[in-house]
N, C-alpha and C positions, 0 to 999 in steps of 0.2 A: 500630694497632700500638703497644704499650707498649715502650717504654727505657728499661733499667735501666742506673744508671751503677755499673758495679764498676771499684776499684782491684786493677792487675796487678804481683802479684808481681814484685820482679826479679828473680828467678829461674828466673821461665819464659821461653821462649825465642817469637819470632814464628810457629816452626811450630808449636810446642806448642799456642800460643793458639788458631791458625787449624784445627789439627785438631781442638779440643776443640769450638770454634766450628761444624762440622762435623758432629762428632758430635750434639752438640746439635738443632742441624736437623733430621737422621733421626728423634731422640725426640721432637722435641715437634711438627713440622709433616708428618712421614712426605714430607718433601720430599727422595725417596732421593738422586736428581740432583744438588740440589744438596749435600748434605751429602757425598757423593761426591767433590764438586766440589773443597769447603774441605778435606777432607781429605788430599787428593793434593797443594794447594796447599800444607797445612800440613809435608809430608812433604816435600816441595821447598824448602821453606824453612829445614826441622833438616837437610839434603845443603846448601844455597849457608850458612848459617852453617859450617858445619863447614868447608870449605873455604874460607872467607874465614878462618878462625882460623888456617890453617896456609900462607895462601898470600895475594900482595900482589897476585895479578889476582883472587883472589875478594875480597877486600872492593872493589878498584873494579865489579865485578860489583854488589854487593851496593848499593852508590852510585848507582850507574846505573838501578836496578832503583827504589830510593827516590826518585831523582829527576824520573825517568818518571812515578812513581804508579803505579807497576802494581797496588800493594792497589784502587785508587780503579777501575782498569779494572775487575777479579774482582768490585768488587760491595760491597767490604767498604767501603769508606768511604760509603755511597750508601745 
């Protein structure tokens, strides 16, 4: 498996990433599942941002979420 390191924008958002992340999958490994996967994750990720922006339980949400590792469970950090 090759890894390429690319620099991310800041101005994409963590669901953005993990949906494109997602999509990606589908094209190049026809791995439907998982690319399925990342992109539901990615979509739930652009909803708890947006609601951490407008509200002080979603960013501790958002905290909790980061401090767990929950990327690290789904696969992404691995």
């Amino acid at each position: 498996m090759t890894t390429s390191i690319q620099t991310i924008p800041q101005t994409q958002t963590l669901g953005a990433l993990l949906s494109e992340y997602g999509t990606n999958q589908i094209r190049s490994k026809g791995n439907l599942w998982s690319g399925i996967t990342f992109i539901i994750l990615g979509v739930i990720a652009v909803v708890v941002g947006l609601v951490a922006a407008v509200t002080e339980i979603g960013s501790s949400v958002v905290a909790f979420c980061g401090s767990v590792g929950l990327l690290n469970i789904a696969g992404v950090g691995a």
